[in-house]
VOGUGU-175627 format. One record per residue: residue in one letter; x negated, z, y of N, C-alpha, C, O, CB in turn. Coordinates in steps of 0.2 Angstrom, whole numbers, plus 5000, padded with zeros to 4 digits. Atoms other than C-alpha are relative to their C-alpha. Glycine has a CB too. Example, Ala and Ser with C-alpha at 12.3 -4.5 7.8 and 13.67 -1.06 7.14 Angstrom:
a499650004994493850394978499650005006499150035005500550065000/s500449994994493250364995500450035005500150045011499849935002/
***
This chain:
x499649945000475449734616499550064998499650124998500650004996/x500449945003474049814608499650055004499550115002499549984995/x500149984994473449854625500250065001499950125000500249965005/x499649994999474849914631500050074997500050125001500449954999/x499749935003475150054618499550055001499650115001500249994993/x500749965000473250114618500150065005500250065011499349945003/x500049964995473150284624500450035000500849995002499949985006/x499649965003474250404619500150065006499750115006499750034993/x500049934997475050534632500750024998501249994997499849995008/x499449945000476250694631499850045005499350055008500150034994/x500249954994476450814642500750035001501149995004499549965008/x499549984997477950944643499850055008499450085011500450034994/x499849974993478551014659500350064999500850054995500449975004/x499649955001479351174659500450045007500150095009499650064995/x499849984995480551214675500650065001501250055000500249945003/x499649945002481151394675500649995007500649955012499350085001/x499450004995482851424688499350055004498950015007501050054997/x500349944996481751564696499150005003498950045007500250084995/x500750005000479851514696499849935001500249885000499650024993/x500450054999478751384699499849954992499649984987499350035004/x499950035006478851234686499249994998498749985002500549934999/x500649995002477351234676499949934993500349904991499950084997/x500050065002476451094666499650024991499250074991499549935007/x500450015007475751074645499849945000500349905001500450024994/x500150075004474850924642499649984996499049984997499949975003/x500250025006474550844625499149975001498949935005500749944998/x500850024999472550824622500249934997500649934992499350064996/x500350045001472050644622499449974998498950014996500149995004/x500950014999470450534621499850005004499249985004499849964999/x500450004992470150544639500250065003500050075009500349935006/x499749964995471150694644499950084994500050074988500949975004/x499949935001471050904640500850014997501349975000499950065007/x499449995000472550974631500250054996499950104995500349944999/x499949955008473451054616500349964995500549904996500650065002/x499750045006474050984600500750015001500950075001499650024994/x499250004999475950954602500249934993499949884991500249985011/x499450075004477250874589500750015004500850045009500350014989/x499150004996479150824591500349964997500149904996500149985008/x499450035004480450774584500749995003501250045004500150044994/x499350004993481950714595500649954996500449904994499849935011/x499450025000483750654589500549995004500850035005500250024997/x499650004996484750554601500649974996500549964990499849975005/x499350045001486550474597500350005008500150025013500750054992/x499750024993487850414609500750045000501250025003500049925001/x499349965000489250564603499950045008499550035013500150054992/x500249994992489550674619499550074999499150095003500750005006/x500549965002488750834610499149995002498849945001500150004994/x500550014996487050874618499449984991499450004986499850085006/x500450035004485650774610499550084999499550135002499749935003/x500649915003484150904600499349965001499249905000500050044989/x500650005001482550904603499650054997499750114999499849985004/x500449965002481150994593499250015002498949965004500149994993/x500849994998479351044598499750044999500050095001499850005006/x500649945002477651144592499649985005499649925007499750014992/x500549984994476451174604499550044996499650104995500450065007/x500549975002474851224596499450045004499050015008499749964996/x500449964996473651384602500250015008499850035012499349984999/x499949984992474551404619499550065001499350104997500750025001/x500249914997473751554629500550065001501050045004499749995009/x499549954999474751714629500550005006501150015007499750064999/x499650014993475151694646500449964999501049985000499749995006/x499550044999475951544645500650004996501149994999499849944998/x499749995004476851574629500550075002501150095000499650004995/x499449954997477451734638500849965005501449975006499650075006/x499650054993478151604653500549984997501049995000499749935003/x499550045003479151504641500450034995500850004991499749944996/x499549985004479951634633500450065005500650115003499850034992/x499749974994480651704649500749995000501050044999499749985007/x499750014999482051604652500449944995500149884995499850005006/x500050045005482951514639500749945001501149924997500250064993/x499550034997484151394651499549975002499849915003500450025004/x500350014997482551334659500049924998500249914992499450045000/x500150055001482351154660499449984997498850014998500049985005/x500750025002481051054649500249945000500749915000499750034994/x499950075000480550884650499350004997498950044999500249955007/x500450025002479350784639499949915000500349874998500050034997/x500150044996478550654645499549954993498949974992499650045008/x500450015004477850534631499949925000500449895002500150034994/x500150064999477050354629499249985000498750024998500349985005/x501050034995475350254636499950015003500250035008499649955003/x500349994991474050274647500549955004500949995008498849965001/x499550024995475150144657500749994998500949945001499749955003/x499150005001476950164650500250064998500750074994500449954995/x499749945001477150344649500849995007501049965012499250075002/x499350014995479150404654500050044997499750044992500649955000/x499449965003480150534651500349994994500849954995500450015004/x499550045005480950514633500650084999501150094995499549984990/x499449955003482050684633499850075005499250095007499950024988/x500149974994482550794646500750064999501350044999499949945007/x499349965001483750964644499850065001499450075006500450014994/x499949914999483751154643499850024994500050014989500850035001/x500349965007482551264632500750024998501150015002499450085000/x499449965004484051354618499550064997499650124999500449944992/x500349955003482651444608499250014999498849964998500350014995/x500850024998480651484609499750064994499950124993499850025010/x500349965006479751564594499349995000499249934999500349984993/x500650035003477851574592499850044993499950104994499650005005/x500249975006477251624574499349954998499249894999500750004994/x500550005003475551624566499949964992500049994987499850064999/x499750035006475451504553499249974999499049915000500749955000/x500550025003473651514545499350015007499150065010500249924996/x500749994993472151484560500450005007500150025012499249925000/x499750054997473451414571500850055003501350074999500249914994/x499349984995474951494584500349945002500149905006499950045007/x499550064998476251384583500650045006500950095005500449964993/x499350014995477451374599500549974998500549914999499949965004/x499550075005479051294590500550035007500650095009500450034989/x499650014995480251274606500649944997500449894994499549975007/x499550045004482051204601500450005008500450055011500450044993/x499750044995483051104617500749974998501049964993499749955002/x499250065002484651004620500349985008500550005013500950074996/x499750064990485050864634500450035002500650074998500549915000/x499450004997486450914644500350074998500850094998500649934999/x499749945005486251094633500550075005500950105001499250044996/x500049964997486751224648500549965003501049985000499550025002/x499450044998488051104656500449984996500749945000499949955003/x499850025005488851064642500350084999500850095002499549974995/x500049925000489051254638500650025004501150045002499550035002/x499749954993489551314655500549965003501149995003499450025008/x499750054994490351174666500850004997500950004991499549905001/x499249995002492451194666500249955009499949945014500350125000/x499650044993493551094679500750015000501050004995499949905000/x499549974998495151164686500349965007500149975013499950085000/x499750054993496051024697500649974998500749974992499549935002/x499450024997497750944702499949935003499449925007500250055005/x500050054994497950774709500749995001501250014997499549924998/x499550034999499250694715500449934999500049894998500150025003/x500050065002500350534712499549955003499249965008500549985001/x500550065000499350364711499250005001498949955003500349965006/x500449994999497750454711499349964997499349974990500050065000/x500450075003496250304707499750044995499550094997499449945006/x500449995006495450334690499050025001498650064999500149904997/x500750004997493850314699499850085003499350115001500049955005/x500049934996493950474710500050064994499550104994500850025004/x500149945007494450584693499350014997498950064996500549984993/x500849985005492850554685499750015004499450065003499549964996/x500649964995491850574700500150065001499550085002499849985006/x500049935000492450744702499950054992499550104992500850015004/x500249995006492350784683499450025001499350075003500149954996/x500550014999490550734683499850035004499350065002499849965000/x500149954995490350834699500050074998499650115001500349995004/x500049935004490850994688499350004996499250064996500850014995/x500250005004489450974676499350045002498949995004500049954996/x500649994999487951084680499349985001498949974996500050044998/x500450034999486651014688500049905000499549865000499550044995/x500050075001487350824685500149995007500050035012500549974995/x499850054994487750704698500149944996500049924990499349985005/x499950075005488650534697499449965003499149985008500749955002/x500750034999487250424697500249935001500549914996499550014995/x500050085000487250224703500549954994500949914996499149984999/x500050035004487650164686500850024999501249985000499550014995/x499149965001489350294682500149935007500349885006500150135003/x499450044994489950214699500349944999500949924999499749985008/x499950075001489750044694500549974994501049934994499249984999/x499249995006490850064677500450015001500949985001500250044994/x499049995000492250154682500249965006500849975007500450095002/x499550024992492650044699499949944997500049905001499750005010/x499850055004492649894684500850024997501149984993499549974995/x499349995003494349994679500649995004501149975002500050074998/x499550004997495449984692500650035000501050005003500049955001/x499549985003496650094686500250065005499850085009500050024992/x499949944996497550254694500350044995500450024990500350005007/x499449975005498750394687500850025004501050055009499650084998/x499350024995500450344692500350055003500750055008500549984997/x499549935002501150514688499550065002499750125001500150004991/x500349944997499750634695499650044994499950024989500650045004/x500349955004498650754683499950055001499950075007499650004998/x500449935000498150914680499350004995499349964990500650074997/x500650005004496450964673500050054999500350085003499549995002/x500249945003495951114665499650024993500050034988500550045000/x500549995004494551154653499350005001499050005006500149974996/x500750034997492851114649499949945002500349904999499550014997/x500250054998492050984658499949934996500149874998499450025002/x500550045006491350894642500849994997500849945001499250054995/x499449995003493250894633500549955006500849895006500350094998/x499550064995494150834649499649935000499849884997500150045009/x500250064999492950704654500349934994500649884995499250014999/x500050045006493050634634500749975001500849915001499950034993/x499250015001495050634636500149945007500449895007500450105000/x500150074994494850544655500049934998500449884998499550005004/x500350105002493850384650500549984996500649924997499049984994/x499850045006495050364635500549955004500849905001500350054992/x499550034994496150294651499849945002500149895004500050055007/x500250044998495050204654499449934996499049884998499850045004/x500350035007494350124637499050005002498649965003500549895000/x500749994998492750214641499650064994499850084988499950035009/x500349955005491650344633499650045003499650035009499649974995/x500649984996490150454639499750034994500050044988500250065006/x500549945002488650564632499549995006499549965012499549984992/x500949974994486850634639499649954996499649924991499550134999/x500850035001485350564639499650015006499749985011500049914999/x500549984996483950644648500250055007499950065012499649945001/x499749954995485050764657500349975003500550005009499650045004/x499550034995486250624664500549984996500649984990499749935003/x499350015004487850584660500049895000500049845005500950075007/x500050075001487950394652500749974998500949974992499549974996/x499250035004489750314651499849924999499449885001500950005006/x500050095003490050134642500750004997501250034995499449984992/x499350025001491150034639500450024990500050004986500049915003/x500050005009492050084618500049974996499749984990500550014998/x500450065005491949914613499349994998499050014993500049935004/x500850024997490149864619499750084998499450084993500049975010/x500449915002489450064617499149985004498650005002500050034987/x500650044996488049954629499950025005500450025007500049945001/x500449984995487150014644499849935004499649885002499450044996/x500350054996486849904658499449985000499249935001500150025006/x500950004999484849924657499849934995500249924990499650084996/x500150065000484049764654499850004993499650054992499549985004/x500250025007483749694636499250004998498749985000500249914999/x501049995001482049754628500049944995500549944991499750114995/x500150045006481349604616499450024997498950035000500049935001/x500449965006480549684601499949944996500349894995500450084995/x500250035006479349604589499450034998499350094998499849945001/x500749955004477649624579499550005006499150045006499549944991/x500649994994476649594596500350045004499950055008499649935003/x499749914995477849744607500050054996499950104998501050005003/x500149925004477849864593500550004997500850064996500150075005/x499849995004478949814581499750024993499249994992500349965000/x500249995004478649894565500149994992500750014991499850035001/x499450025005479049844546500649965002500849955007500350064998/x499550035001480449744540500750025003500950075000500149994994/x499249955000482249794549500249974993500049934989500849985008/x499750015008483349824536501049985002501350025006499850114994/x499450024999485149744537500550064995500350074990500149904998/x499549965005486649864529500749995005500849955009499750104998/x499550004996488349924536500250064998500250084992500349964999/x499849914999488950104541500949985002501049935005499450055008/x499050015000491250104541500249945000500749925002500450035007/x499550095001491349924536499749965004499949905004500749995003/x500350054993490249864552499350004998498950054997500150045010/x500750024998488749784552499550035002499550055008500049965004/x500449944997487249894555499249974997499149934992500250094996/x500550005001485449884556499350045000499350085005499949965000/x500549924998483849994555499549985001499449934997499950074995/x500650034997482249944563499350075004499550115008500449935008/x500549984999480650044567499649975004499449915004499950014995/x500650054996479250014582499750085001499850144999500449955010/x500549964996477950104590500350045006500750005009499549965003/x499749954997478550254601500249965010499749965014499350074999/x500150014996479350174617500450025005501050005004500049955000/x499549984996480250254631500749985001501150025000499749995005/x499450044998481650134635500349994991500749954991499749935004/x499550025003482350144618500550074998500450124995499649964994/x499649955003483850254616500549995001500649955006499950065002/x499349995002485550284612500549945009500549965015500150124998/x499850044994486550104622499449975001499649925005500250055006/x500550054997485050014625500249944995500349954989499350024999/x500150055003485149824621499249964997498849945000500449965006/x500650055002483849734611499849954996500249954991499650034999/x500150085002483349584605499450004995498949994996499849965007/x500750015004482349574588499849944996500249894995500050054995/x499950065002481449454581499350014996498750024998500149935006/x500550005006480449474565499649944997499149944994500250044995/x500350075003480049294561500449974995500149934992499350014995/x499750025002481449254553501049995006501650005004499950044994/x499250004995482849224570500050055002499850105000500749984998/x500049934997483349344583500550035001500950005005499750015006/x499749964999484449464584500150055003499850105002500150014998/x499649944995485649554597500150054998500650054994500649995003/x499849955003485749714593500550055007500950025012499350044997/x499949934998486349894602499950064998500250074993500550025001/x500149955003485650044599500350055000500550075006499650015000/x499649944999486550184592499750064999499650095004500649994997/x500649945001485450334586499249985002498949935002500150024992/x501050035001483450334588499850094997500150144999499349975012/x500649965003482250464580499650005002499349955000499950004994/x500550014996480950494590499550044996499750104996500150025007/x500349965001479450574581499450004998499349964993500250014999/x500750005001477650614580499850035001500150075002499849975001/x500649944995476050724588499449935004499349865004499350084992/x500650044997474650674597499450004997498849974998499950035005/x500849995003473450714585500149954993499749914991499750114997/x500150065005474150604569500449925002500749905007500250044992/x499850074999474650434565500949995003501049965007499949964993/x499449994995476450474569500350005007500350055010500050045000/x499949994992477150414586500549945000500549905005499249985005/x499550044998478750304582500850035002501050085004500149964996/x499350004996480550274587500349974993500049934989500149945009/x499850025008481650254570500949995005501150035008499750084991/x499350024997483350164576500449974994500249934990499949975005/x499650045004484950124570500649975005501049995009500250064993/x499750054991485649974581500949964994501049954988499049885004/x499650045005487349884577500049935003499949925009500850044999/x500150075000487449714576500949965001501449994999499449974992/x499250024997489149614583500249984994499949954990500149935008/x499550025005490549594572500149924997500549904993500850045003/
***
């Protein structure tokens, strides 16, 4: 794995509504760049996840660019020379540069699903016996810039339910949705500008079982505790795309392995110091 992780890339994107999207990328040992940190907080409530980011010595121009349009899409892109991915994908909120000693800092503040979340309202009617399934796809269809995506389809057509009695809708997107699924013993949040439902039990993600150890990028001792009475544990790795909020994984420190689910991650680090993990807190079955 040590391979594997060698090689450190970042690189945000910044995609304005009105301009051509434009690229920052984090200096490496093989590649030109800028010194970039970040600090990302996901969970799996349906409020839009945060991300934080400094951008050191930008060029004025650029720094004029990114404070143009404060809806603009951004996506950062972090990992290895060969497993870089996207870990967090949303809408600038606020963009500040200030002088702090030799050094212009960029400090750029985001939020998954931040502008659809905000704006998106759904005003609809159905009528008797209308399938469970239909509602949320039209829901999700209200949320600016979303789509149902492969995975949504695949959960709600395991519900089979309808509304005997017909509905009305009206509000925002993000309030009605929450109040829907509960029909359907479901749930939702964002994660990278997509909308992810699970089931309320399970709070688990279809995506395949990552197995973490000391040779994938486990780091330190997880620590066993419990958060409302339930079983919880907190585990630490090396910065990896695929871990976030719903993801199943499988640890195994040298003492037996354990199923988890992850419910928060803390993503954080730069490119220039030792800093570059994923700090999670997974719950472990009842």
């Amino acid at each position: 794995m040590a391979g594997k992780l060698f090689g450190r890339r970042t690189r945000l994107t910044i995609r304005p509504k009105d301009a051509d999207a434009f690229y920052i990328d984090g200096k490496s040992i093989d590649r030109d760049g800028f010194d970039i940190s970040f600090d990302i907080a996901k969970d799996m409530e349906t409020k839009p996840n945060k991300g934080k980011f400094i951008v050191y010595n930008l060029p004025e121009d650029v720094r004029a660019k990114l404070e143009v349009d404060d809806d603009a899409v951004i996506e950062f892109e972090a990992g290895y020379k060969t497993t870089s991915a996207i870990v967090f994908k949303g809408n600038i909120a606020h963009v500040l540069s200030t002088l702090n000693g030799p050094d212009m800092e960029t400090h750029i503040e985001a939020g998954e699903g931040h502008k659809a979340y905000r704006k998106s309202y759904v005003a609809k009617s159905y009528g008797a016996g209308t399938p469970f399934k239909t509602v949320v796809e039209d829901i999700v269809k209200t949320f600016d810039g979303f789509k149902v995506t492969p995975a949504i389809t695949r959960t709600i057509a395991n519900v089979g339910k309808s509304f005997p009695n017909g509905l009305t809708l009206d509000g925002r997107s993000a309030r009605v949705l929450n109040d829907v699924l509960k029909h359907g013993d479901l749930e939702f949040s964002i994660n990278n500008n997509e909308i992810q439902i699970v089931k309320t039990d399970t709070r688990a993600s279809e995506a395949p079982t990552i197995v973490l150890d000391y040779t994938s990028g486990l780091v330190n001792v997880p620590q066993l505790g419990d958060k409302d009475g339930k079983p919880k544990i907190d585990f630490q790795s090396l910065l990896q795309p695929g871990l976030v909020p719903g993801r199943k994984v499988q640890l195994d420190w040298g003492v037996g392995k354990k199923n988890v689910v992850v419910r928060t991650v803390k993503i954080t680090g730069s490119n220039f110091d030792d800093a570059f993990y994923c700090n999670c807190e997974a719950a472990l079955p009842s």
